[in-house]
C-alpha positions, 0 to 999 in steps of 0.5 A: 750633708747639710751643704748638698740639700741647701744646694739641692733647695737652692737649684730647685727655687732657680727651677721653679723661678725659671719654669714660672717665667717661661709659663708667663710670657707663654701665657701673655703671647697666647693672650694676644694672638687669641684678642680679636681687634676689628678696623675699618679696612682701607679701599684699595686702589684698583691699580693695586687690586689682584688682577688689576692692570698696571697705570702708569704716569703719563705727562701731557705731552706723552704719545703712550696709550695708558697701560701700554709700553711707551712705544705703542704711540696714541692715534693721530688726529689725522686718522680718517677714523677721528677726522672732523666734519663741518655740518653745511650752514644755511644762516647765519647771526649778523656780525655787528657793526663798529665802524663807520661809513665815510661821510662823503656816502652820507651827504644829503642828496640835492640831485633827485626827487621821489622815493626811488621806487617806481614814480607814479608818472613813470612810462618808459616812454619818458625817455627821450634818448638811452644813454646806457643799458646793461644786463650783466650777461657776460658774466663778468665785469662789463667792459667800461665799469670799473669795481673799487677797490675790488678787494671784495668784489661785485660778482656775477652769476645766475641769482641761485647763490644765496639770492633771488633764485633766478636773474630778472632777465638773461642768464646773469645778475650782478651781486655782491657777496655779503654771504662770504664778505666780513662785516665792513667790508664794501665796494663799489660797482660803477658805470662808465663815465657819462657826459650829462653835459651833453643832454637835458641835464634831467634823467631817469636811472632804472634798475631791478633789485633784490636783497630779502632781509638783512643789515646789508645793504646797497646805496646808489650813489652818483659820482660827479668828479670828487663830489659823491652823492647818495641818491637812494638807499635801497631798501630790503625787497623779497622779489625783484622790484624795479626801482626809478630814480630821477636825478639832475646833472650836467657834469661831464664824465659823472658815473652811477654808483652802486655800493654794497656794503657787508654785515656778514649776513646770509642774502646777497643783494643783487641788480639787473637790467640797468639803463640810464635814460635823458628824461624831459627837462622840465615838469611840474613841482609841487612844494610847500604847503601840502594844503595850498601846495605852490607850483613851478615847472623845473627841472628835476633836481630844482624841484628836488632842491624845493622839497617838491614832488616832481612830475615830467607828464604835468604842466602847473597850468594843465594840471594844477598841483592837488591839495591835500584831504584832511 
């Protein structure tokens, strides 16, 4: 009897021991799912968002639109829809110049007198006998000139391409074609050969110019055998001026020179109505001393060489050379 209430007793401990734990790890649960812990949420990225379409990795290379299969290839660039157009240009910046000319075009002259411009004492009457006229009216290279090294050429239109508007006279003008010529591009447009043996030995070239501004520019150069001197450096002029060069030669076979040279600037400098004349052998030099001047009746390219100031209408006895005014 006393064996069954001690087994009794120790049953009933086990009962209250087990039923003891269970109330405690119930309890401990309910605890935490009862605590309440606040965070900061985490942003989510839109690819992963309900609804969101899906991104895929595309290398650099890829022809797949995103989002789409990699079938679906990407519009090409040669849809009319994406083409590029070039807006016209109307002016452009000068490139600048690093090369140099050859010095053979940066000789000193010897061989004329004045400014190039028109002489005050100029008359075309002065001319004694033509020896060449040209208009530039066959619209091409004339018969007998010769363009070197003609890489970038003199050309020949009505003056309305990027230069004066109109020809000074005719339907045609030559010009070179700096507009489109890269910087230190040159050429040269050259006469036919000449015999100044054969005259005076003293002449008179006449020509129409224009180029309106720029960097660009021309020289008139003359070419007697392997000896090229420069006789004017033309300057930027907005309207067609006629400019009158007196120079001396007596070589046989020498050519006039017109040389353009490129800056890639926006104005094509242009010429027209070219003549060279014989002009009268002798006229009156006045060099020296501005003040108390000396006076010689030579010929152009002697008074030249004098630094002088010649005059084909005068004589030193029958117009004495003009001292200067203080």
């Amino acid at each position: 009897m006393k064996k069954i209430l001690l087994l009794s007793l120790v049953l009933t401990i086990l009962c209250w021991g087990f039923a003891s734990a269970a109330n405690v790890s119930t309890s401990v649960k309910g605890s935490d799912q009862t605590k309440v812990v606040k965070a900061t949420p985490k942003k989510v990225p839109v690819s992963l968002r309900e609804g969101a379409p899906k991104i895929q990795a595309i290398s650099p290379n890829s022809t797949t639109n995103v989002g789409e299969k990699a079938t679906a290839p990407i519009m090409k660039s040669t849809d009319k829809s994406i083409t590029a157009t070039k807006s016209p240009v109307t002016l452009k910046n000068e490139q600048p110049r690093t090369d140099k000319e050859p010095a053979q075009f940066v000789t000193p002259s010897t061989k004329y007198n004045g400014p190039g411009l028109v002489p005050s004492w100029y008359s075309p009457s002065l001319a004694t006998d033509n020896l060449l006229t040209e208009g530039f009216e066959g619209g091409a290279l004339p018969s007998g000139w010769v363009d070197s090294p003609g890489t970038s050429p003199w050309l020949y239109n009505n003056g309305t391409y990027h230069g004066p508007g109109a020809p000074h006279g005719g339907s045609y003008c030559a010009y070179f074609d700096i507009w489109n010529y890269d910087s230190g591009l040159s050429d040269s447009l050259e006469t036919p050969a000449i015999d100044f043996s054969a005259h005076s030995g003293s002449y008179l070239l006449s020509f129409w110019y224009w180029h309106s501004s720029g960097s660009d520019y021309a020289k008139v150069l003359l070419q007697e055998g392997a000896t090229v001197t420069v006789l004017q450096t033309l300057p930027n002029l907005a309207a067609w001026t006629q400019i009158v060069i007196p120079f001396s030669s007596s070589y046989n076979g020498g050519r006039i020179i017109f040389y353009g040279y490129s800056y890639y600037g926006s104005y094509n400098p242009s010429i027209d109505d070219v003549a060279i004349d014989d002009a009268p052998s002798t006229g009156r030099c006045c060099y020296g001393d501005p003040l108390a001047p000396s006076c010689a009746d030579n010929a152009v390219g002697e008074c030249d060489a004098l630094g002088g100031t010649w005059n084909p209408l005068a004589t030193c006895a029958g117009d004495p050379c003009p001292v200067a005014v203080l």
